[in-house]
C-alpha positions in Angstrom: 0.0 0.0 0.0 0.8 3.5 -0.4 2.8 5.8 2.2 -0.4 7.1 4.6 -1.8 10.7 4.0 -2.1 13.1 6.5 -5.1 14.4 5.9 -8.7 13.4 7.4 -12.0 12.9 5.6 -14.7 13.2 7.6 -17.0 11.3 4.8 -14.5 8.2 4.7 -15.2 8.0 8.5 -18.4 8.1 8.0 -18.1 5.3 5.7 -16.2 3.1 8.3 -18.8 3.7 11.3 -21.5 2.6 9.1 -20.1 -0.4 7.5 -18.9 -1.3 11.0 -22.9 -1.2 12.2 -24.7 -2.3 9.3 -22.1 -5.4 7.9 -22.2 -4.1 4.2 -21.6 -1.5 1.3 -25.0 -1.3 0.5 -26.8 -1.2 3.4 -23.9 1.6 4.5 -24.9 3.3 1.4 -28.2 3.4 2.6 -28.2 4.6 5.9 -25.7 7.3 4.7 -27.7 8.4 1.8 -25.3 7.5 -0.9 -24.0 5.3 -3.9 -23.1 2.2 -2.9 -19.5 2.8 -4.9 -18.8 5.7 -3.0 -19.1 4.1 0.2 -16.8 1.1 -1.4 -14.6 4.1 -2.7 -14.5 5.5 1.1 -13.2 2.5 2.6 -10.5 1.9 -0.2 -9.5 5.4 0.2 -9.3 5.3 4.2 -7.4 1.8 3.9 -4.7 3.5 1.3 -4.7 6.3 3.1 -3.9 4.6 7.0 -1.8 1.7 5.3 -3.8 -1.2 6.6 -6.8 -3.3 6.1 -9.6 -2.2 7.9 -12.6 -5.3 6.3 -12.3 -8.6 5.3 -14.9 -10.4 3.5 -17.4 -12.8 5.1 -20.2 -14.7 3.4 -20.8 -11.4 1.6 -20.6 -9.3 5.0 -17.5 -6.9 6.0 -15.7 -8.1 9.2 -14.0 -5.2 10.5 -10.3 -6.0 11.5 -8.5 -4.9 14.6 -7.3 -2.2 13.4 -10.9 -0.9 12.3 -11.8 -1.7 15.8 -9.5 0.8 17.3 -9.6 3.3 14.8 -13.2 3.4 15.3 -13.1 3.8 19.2 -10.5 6.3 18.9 -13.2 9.3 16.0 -15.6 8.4 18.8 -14.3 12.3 20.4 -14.8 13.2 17.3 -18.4 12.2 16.3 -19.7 13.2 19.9 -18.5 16.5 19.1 -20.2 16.3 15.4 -23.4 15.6 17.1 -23.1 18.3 19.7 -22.9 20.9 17.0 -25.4 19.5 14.9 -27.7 18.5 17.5 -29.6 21.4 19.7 -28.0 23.8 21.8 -27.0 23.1 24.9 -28.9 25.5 27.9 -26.6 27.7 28.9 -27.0 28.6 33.0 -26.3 32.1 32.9 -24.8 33.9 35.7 -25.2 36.9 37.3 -22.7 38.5 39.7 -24.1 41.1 41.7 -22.5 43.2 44.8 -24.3 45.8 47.5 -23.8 47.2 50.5 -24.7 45.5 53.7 -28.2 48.3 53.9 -29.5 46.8 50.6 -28.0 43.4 50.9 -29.4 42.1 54.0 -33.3 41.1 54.2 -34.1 43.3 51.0 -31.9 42.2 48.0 -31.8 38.6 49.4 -35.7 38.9 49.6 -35.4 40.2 45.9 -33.1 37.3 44.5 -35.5 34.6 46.2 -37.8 35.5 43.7 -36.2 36.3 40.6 -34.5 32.7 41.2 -37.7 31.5 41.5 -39.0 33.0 39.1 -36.2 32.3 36.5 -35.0 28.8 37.5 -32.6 28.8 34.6 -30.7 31.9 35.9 -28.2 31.7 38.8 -26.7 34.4 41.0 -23.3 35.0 42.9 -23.6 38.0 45.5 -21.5 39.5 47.2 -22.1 42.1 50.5 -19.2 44.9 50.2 -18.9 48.4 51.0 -19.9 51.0 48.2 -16.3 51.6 47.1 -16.1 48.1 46.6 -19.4 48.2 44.6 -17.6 50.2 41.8 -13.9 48.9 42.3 -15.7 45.3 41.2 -17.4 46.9 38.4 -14.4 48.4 37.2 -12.5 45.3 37.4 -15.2 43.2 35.7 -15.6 41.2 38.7 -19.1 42.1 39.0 -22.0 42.9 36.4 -24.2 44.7 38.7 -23.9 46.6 41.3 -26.5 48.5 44.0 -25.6 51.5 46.2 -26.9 54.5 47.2 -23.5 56.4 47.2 -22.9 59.2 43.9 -19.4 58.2 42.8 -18.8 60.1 39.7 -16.2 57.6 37.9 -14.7 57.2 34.5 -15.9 53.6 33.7 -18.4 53.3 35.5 -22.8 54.0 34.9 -24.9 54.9 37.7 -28.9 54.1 36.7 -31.5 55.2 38.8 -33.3 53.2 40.6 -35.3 54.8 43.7 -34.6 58.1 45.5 -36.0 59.5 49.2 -36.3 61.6 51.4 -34.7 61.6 55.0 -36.3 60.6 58.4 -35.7 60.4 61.7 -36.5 57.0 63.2 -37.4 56.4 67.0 -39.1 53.9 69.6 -43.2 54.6 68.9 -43.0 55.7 72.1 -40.3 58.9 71.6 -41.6 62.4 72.8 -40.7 63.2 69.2 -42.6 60.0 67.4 -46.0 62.1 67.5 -45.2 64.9 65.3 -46.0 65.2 61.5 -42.8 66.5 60.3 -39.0 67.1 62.7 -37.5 70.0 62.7 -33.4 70.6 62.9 -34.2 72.6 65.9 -36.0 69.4 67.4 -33.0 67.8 67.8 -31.2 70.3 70.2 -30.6 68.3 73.3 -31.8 65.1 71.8 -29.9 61.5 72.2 -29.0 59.8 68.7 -27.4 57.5 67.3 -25.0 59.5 63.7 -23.7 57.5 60.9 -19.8 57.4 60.9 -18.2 60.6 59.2 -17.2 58.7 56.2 -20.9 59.2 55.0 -21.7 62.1 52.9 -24.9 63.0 54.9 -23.4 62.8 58.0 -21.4 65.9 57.1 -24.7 67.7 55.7 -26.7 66.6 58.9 -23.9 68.0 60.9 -24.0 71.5 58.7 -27.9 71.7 59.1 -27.6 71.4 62.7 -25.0 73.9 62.8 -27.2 76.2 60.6 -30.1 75.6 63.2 -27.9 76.0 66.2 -29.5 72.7 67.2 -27.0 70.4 69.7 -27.8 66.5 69.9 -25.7 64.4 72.0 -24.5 61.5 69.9 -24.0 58.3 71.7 -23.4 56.2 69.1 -21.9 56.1 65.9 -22.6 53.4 62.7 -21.7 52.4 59.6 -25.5 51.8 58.4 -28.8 53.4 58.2 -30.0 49.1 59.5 -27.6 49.5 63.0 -28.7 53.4 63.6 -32.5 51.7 63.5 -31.7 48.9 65.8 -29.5 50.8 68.4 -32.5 53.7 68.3 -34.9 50.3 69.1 -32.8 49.9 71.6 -33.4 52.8 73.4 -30.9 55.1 72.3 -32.5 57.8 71.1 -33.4 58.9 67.4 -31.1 58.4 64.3 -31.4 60.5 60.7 -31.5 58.1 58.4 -32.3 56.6 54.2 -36.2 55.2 54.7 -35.4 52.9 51.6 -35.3 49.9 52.6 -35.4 49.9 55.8 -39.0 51.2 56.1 -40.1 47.6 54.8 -38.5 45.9 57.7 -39.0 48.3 61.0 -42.0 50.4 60.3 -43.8 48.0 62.8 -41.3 48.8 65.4 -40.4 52.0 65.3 -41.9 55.5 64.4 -40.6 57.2 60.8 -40.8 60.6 60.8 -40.2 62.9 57.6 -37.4 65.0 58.1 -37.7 69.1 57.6 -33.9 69.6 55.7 -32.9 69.1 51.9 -31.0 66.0 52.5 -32.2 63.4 49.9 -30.7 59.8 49.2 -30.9 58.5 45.2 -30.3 54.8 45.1 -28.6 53.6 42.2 -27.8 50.7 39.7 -23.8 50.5 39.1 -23.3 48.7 35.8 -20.1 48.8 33.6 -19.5 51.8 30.9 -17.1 49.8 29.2 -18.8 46.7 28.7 -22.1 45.8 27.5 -24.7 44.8 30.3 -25.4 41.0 30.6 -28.9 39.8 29.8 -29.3 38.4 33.0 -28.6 42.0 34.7 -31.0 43.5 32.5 -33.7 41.2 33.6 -33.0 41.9 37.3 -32.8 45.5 37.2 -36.5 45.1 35.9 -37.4 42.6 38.2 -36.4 45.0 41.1 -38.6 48.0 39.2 -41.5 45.9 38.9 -41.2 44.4 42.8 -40.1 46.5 45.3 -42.8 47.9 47.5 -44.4 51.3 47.7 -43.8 52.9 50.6 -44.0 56.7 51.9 -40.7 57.8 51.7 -39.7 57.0 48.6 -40.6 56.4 45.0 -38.7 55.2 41.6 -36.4 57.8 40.2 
């Protein structure tokens, strides 16, 4: 025989597998669609072209040879893979990675993913609780798809989307001289016990100004890192604490007193989503599923 080629032919294969199933040319040539010659042509063509015998004649049937054997186990790879591209496409389980600050994370996103998981069984989520640099450090790196936050970081690579905006409130035990009135005053504070997010908030600086303005004096007991811990340590008995309604109105607003406050501090929740890349499908689809489920409440409204 000829020196071996080093070429493939996907039809010659072809022309092997099916003589190896069905035991002849012409019921090969049937099964494949074709001339009984060309499948006879195949298998001379495959035999010249590896340098052995692959069939030997048997009462009119084709026994395949060793050789045949183990060339045929070794284009099984090779026709699984056929079939994969031919056959339907594989789902896909796409993935969303999302990040938020422990205020949005805890009881209210988690609360939200339940249900868009639910809802969408063929989706699945990876979230991660961060602070809000972290939010837009993780976008930036492409670490994350989506991000929510209620902190206005102007940065090159980055797209903040609106999503919900309010108006602050002071929140108190029901039973706070202060838990009657309809709207608190600056001036209300003076003398007052609360509880004052940590400095490296915006609005604790603006609070701070306002108060200043008013020449109204609280005593701060406490500082926090979020509006969740200022409610809970004013639960406790600490006083009153200026704080974002959204969300924590949906989870204390049986337990404590929310009281508009008089002052131009407002709070603008935002999507954080990548400038350089395009947004995922998946993030899309939960952006909207967060428009079209989160609860109405008094403080705040989409925006």
């Amino acid at each position: 025989m000829n020196k071996p080629k080093n070429w493939h032919s996907i039809p010659e294969y072809q022309a092997l597998r099916a003589v190896m199933q069905v035991g002849t040319t012409t019921a090969a040539a049937r099964h494949l669609g074709m001339s009984q010659s060309a499948v006879s042509r195949s298998i001379a063509n495959l035999e010249n072209r590896v340098g052995t015998t692959l069939f030997e004649r048997d009462s009119g049937r084709l026994s395949p040879t060793q050789e045949a054997v183990r060339l045929n186990r070794r284009l099984d790879p090779l026709f699984d893979a056929l079939n994969r591209i031919d056959g339907p496409a594989e789902p896909v389980q796409e993935t969303l990675r999302l990040i938020s600050p422990p205020t949005y994370a805890h009881r209210f996103l988690v609360t939200q993913i339940s249900s868009f998981l639910k809802t969408n069984p063929h989706f699945f989520v990876s979230f991660e609780v961060n602070t809000s640099d972290e939010v837009t450090r993780g976008i930036l790196d492409d670490r994350f798809d989506l991000g929510v936050t209620g902190v206005e970081l102007s940065r090159a690579g980055v797209k903040l989307i609106r999503y919900r905006q309010s108006q602050a409130v002071c929140v108190m035990t029901l039973d706070h001289s202060l838990a009657p009135k309809k709207e608190i005053d600056p001036k209300d504070l003076h003398n007052q016990d609360i509880v004052a997010l940590t400095h490296r908030h915006a609005r604790r600086g603006q609070l701070e100004r306002i108060l200043q303005q008013a020449r109204s004096t609280p005593r701060i007991l406490a500082e926090v890192s979020t509006s969740f811990a200022a409610a809970d340590l004013a639960l406790g008995g600490l006083g009153l604490a200026v704080v974002n309604p959204f969300p924590l109105y949906y989870y204390r607003s049986n337990d404590l007193a929310f009281v508009p406050f008089a002052s131009p501090i407002r709070y603008q929740t935002h999507f954080v989503v990548s400038d350089q890349r395009p947004v995922p499908r998946i993030a899309r689809a939960f952006m909207r599923h967060l428009r079209l489920n989160t609860p109405a409440d008094p403080f705040s409204q989409k925006g």
